[in-house]
C-alpha positions, 0 to 999 in steps of 0.5 A: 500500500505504502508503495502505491502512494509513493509511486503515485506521489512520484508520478505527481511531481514527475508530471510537474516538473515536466511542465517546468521551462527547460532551463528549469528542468536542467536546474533541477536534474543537476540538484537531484543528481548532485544530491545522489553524488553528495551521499553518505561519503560527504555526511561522513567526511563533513563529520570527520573534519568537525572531529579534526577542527574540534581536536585542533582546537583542544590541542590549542587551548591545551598550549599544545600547539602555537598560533600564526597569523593567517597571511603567515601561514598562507605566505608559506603556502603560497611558497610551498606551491611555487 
């Protein structure tokens, strides 16, 4: 039953969106599809680099680590790519 109104709800905004423009219907492939690539590598990347900011920041607050301004760090960056 469950499956009959999903699949009638999707048939729904099937018909919609093919009465949208066509610029807007290639607006809203690229969303979709780009929601199916972003997944759950990105939720657990995301939540990775929140775990690394939160532990770089304990390691500062720790004085385990020293601070440099940004345009120092960047400079060296810059440098290190060249």
């Amino acid at each position: 039953m469950m499956y009959n109104i999903l699949t009638s709800n999707i048939n729904e905004i099937g018909k919609k969106a093919l009465e949208l423009p066509a610029r807007d219907r290639a607006l809203l492939i690229r969303q979709l599809l780009e929601s199916l690539e972003e997944g759950e590598e990105e939720e657990n990347a995301e939540e990775l680099w929140i775990d690394e900011a939160n532990s770089r920041y304990n390691r500062f607050k720790q004085g385990k680590t020293s601070e440099k301004p940004a345009n120092e760090v960047l400079e060296k960056a810059k440098a290190n790519l060249k």
